[in-house]
C-alpha positions in Angstrom: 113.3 137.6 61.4 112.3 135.4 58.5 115.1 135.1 55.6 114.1 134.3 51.9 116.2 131.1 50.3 115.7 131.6 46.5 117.6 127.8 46.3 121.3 128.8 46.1 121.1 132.0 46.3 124.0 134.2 47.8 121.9 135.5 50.8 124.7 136.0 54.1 123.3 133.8 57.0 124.7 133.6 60.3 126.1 130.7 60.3 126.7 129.4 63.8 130.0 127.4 64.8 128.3 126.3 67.7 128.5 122.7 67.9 124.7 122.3 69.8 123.0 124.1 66.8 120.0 122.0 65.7 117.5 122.5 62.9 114.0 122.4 63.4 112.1 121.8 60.3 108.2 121.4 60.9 105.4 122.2 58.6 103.9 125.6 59.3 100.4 124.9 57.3 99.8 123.2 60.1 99.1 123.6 64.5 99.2 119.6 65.0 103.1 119.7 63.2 104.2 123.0 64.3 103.6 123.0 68.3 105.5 120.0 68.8 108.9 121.6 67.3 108.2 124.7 68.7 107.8 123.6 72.3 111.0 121.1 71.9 113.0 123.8 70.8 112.2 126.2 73.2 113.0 123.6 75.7 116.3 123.1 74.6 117.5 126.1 74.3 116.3 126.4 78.3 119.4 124.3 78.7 121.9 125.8 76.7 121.2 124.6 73.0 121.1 126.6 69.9 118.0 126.5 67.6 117.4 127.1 63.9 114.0 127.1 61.6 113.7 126.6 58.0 110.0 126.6 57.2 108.3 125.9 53.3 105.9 128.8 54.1 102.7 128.6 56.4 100.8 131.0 59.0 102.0 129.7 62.0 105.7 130.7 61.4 105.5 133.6 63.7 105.2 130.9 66.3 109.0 130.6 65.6 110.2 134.2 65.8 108.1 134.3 69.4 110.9 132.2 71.1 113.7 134.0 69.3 114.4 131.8 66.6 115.9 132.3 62.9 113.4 131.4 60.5 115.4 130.1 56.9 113.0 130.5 54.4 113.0 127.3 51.6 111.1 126.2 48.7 108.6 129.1 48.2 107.0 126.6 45.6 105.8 124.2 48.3 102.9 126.6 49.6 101.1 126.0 46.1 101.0 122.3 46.6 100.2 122.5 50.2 97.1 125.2 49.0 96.5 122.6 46.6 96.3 120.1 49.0 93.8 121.6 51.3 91.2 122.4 48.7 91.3 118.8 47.1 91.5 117.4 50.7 88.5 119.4 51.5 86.6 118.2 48.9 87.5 114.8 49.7 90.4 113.8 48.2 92.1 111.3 50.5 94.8 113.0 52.5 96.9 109.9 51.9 96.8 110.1 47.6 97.4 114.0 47.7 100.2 113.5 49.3 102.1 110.7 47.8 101.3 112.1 44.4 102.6 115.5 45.7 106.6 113.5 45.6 107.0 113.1 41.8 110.8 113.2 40.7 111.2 116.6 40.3 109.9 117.6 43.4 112.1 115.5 45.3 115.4 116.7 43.1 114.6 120.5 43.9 114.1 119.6 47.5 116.9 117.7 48.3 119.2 120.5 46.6 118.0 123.2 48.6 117.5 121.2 51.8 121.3 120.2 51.3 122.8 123.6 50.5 120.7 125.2 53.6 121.9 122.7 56.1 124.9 123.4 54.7 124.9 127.0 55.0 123.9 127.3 58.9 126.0 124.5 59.8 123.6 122.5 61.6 124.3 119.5 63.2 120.6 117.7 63.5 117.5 118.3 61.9 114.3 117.5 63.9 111.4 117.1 61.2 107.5 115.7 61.1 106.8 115.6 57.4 109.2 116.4 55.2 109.8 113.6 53.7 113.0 114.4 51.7 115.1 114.9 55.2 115.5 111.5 54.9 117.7 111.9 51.9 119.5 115.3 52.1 120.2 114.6 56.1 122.1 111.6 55.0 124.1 112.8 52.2 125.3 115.3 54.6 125.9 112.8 57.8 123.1 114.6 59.8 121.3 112.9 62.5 117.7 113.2 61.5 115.1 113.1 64.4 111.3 112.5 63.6 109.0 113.2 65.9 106.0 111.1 65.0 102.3 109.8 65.8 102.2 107.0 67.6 99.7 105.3 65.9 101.9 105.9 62.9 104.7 103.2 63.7 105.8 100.1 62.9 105.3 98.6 66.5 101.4 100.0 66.4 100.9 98.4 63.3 102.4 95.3 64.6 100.4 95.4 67.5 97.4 94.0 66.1 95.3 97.0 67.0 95.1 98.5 63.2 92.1 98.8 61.7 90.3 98.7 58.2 90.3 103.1 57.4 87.0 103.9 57.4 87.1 106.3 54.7 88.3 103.3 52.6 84.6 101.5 52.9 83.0 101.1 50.0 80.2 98.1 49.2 82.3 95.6 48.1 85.0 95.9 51.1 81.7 95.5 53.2 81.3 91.9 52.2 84.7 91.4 53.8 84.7 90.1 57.4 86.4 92.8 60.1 89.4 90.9 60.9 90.4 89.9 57.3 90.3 94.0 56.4 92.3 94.5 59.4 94.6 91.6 58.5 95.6 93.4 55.3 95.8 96.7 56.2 98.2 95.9 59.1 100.3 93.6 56.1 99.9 96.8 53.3 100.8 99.7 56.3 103.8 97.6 57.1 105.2 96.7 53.2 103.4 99.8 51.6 106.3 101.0 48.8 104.7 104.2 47.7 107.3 106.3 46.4 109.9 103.7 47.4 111.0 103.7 43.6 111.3 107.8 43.1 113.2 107.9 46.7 115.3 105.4 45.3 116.6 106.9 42.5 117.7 109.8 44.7 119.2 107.4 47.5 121.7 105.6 44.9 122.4 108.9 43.4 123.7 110.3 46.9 125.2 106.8 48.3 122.9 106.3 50.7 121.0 102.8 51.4 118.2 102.5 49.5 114.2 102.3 51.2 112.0 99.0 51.0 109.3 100.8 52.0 107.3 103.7 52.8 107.9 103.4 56.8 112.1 103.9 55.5 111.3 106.9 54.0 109.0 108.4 57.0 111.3 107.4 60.0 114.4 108.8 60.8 117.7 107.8 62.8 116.0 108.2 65.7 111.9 108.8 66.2 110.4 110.7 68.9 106.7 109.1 69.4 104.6 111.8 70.3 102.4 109.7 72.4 102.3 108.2 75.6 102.9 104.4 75.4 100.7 103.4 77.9 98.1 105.4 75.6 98.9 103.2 72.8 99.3 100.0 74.4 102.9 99.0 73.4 105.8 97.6 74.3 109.2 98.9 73.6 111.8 97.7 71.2 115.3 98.1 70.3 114.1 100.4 67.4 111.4 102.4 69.5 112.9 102.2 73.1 110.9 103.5 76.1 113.1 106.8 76.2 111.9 107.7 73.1 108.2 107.9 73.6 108.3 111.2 74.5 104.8 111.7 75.4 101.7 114.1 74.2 103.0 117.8 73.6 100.1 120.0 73.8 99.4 123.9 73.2 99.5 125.3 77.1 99.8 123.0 79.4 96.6 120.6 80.2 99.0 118.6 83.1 98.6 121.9 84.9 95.5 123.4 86.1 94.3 126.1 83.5 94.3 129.7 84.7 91.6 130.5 82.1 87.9 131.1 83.1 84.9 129.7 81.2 82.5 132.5 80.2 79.4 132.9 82.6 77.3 132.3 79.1 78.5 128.5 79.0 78.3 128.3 83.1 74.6 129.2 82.8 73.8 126.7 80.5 75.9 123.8 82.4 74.0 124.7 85.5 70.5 123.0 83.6 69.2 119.9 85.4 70.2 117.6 82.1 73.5 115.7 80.9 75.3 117.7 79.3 77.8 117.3 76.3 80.3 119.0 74.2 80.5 119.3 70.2 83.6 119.7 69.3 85.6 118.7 65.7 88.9 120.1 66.0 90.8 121.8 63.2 90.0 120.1 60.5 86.9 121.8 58.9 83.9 119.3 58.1 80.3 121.4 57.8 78.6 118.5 56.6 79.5 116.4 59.1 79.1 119.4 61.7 75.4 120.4 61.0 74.7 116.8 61.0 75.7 116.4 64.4 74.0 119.5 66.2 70.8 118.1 64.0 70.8 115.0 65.9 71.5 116.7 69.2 69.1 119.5 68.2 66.0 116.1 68.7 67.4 116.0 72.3 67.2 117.5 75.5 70.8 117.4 76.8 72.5 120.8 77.3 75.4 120.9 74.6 77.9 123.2 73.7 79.0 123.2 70.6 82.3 125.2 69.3 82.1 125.7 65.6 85.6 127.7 65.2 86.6 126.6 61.9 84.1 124.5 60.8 81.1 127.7 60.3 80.9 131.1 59.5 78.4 133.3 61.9 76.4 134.3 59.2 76.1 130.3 58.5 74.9 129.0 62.2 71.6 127.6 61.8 68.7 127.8 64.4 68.8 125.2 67.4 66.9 125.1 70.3 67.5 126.2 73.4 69.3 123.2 74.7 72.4 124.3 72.4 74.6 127.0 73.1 77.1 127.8 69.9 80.5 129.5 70.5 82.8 130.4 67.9 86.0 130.4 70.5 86.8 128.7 73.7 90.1 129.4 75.4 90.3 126.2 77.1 88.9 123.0 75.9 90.3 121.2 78.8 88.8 122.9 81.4 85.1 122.6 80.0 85.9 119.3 79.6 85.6 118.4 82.7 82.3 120.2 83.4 80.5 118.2 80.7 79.7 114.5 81.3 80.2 113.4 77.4 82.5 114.4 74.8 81.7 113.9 70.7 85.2 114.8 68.9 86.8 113.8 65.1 90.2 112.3 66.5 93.3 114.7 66.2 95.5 114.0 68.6 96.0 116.8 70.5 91.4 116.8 71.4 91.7 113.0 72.2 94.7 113.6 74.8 91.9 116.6 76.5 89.5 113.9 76.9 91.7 111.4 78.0 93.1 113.2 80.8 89.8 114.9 81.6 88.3 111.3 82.6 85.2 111.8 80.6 84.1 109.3 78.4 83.5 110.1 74.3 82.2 109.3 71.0 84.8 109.6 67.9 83.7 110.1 64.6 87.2 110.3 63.1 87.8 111.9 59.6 91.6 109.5 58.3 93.4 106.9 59.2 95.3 108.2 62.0 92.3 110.1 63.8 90.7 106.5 63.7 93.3 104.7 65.3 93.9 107.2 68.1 90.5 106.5 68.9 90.6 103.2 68.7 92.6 103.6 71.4 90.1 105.3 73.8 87.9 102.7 73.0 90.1 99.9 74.0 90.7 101.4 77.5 86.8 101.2 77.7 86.1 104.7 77.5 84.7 105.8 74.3 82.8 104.9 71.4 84.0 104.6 67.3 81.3 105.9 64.9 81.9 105.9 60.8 82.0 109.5 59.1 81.3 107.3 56.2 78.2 106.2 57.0 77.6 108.4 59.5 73.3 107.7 60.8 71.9 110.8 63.1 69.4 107.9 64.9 72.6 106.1 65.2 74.3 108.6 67.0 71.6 109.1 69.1 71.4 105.7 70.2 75.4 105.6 71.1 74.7 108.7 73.4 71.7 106.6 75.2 73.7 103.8 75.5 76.8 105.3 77.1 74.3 107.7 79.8 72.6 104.6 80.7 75.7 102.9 81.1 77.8 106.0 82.2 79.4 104.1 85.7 81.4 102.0 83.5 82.6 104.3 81.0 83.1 106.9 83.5 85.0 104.4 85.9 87.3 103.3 82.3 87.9 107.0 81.9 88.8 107.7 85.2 91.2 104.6 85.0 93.0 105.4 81.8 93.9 109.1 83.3 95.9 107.6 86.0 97.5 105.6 83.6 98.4 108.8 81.5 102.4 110.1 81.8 102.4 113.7 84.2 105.8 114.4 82.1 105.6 117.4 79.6 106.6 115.6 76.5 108.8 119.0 75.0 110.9 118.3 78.1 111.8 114.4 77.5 112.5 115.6 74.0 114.9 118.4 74.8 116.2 115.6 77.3 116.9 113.4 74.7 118.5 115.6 72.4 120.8 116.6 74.8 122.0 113.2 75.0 121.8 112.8 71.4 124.3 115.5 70.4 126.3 115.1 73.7 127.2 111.5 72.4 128.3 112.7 69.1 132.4 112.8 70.0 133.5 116.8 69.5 130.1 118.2 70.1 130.1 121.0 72.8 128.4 119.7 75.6 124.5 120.7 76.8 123.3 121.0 80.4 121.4 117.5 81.1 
């Protein structure tokens, strides 16, 4: 049952004395921050830990009562900036200004206060966070281990890898005078010395005797970072800050490293059975018509069988005509398993659709929408599997001619695919995490002991 914190309010909680009690504090707006914490936590209690939620509001909370946990209720203010957010972000506001603007001082005053007095409250000895950028204050004004569990393409060690790239939602005319490698030479310099919001943080972290944060990467991370990727994936190496136990691997919803019990409907059968290549259309969660209808136009001037699953992105009364080589759905129940019925895969990015393709051995073309989509499929694309187009300057013809060119070549980025599966960890990354906090806590001296 979900309980309302009004920010000091007298509200009785049951506060646990149980020294393995962790707090779990992901952002419910969102599937791609949610599943993760859910998954980990439900793990770890499978060997003896407790679990607590505290949520800012969001649909997905239910997720947490459905394994039995507490929900705390904070900050009932937060859901207006995160609607806020989604409008302007859906108009095109960059993802990236939204939310650094969202921090101002007063923000982060209110939210460290009730962060603090909550933690407080249920007596939790960790918090395990994605975005909540504040946790990195209140946690250590209270002496809480803070846990982030975190994109891999997202860390200091990726951005030091070399493999960053100019965002291509950043483009503009004059940056296109600029040669590739000198972009991507300063936005692996800015991503690893950006100080957005380093000054505001600051004033908080010398107010609470805590060190202060040179840059924005300080504020992000936590004591310890769970990288939500598989390193071979990303193509790193560990390091004494990012150590191979705690790449913790892909965490998916269900369970792609296991044969799916789902069926696909006889509808999408029927059309896979026609004598032509066949592709799937498929742009995740975050909603782009635009980009969408553009996409089925182009593949409407072909003759290759493609499904195309407009969830989010349309509403029925919205679907325009295509020809009979396209068959729309609205819902597919597993993404994984037509995957690997189709020969060709045309995605946006997130993480969680890149990881289906990846392990399905089909090849793919991106057409990533930030920063962060881009760079996870940069990644596909430097295991030889997959193609990078710009949303930017997104060309239907151009499209067209990446298809052709990966059919007529389809040995070699099938064989890359193939490759790159093997490659891929079989561990379900919740477990390693659950693993790892076990160890965590148990080396805390006084802390009850969990089953390893």
């Amino acid at each position: 049952m979900t309980k309302s914190w009004n920010g000091g309010s007298k509200i009785k909680l049951n506060k646990a004395n149980d020294s393995t009690l962790i707090g779990f504090f992901p952002i419910f707006w969102s599937t791609g921050e949610t599943i993760p914490l859910i998954k980990i936590a439900q793990s770890y209690m499978k060997q003896g830990g407790k679990a607590v939620f505290f949520s800012h509001g969001g649909k997905y909370e239910y997720m947490a009562e459905d394994i039995g946990c507490e929900v705390i209720y904070l900050n009932s203010w937060w859901k207006d900036y995160f609607r806020k957010g989604k409008k302007l972000i859906e108009n095109g506001v960059k993802a990236e200004k939204f939310f650094t603007n969202q921090f101002d001082e007063k923000f982060i005053e209110k939210s460290i206060k009730e962060e603090k007095e909550a933690f407080q409250k249920t007596g939790v000895k960790l918090i395990v966070n994605t975005w909540n950028l504040t946790c990195s204050i209140s946690t250590r004004a209270l002496h809480i281990p803070l846990v982030v569990v975190i994109s891999g393409t997202t860390i200091p060690p990726y951005f030091k890898s070399g493999f960053v790239t100019f965002p291509d939602n950043y483009e503009n005319m004059f940056t296109k005078m600029f040669p590739a490698y000198i972009k991507n030479r300063f936005t692996q310099w800015f991503l690893l010395n950006n100080k957005l919001l380093v000054r505001r943080f600051n004033k908080f972290s010398k107010e609470y005797n805590i060190s202060s944060f040179k840059c924005l990467n300080d504020i992000i991370l936590g004591d310890h970072n769970f990288v939500c990727d598989d390193i071979h994936f990303l193509g790193l190496t560990p390091t004494k800050e990012f150590p191979l136990k705690n790449y913790i691997g892909p965490i998916f919803h269900g369970n792609i490293l296991k044969e799916q019990q789902e069926h696909i409907n006889q509808d999408i059968m029927n059309h896979l059975k026609k004598p032509r290549k066949s592709i799937l259309l498929s742009m995740g969660s975050i909603p782009d018509r635009h980009l969408f209808l553009k996409v089925l136009n182009a593949l409407n001037e072909t003759e290759y069988n493609v499904i195309a699953i407009y969830t989010k992105t349309l509403k029925k009364d919205e679907l325009p005509k295509t020809g009979e080589n396209i068959l729309l759905q609205e819902f597919v129940p597993s993404v994984t398993n037509l995957l690997k019925q189709v020969d060709l895969a045309i995605i946006h990015g997130g993480r969680g659709t890149v990881y289906s393709v990846a392990y399905s051995s089909k090849p793919a073309i991106g057409i990533p929408a930030l920063y962060e989509q881009q760079y996870n499929i940069d990644c596909l694309v430097r295991h030889g599997s997959a193609i990078k187009l710009s949303k930017k300057y997104f060309n239907q013809k151009y499209l067209l001619k990446n298809i052709n060119y990966i059919f007529n070549h389809y040995s070699t980025f099938y064989e890359n695919a193939k490759i790159l599966a093997t490659k891929l960890t079989k561990d379900c990354g919740e477990k390693r995490a659950s693993d790892r906090l076990v160890q965590i806590i148990n080396s805390n001296q006084g802390f009850t002991k969990v089953s390893e």
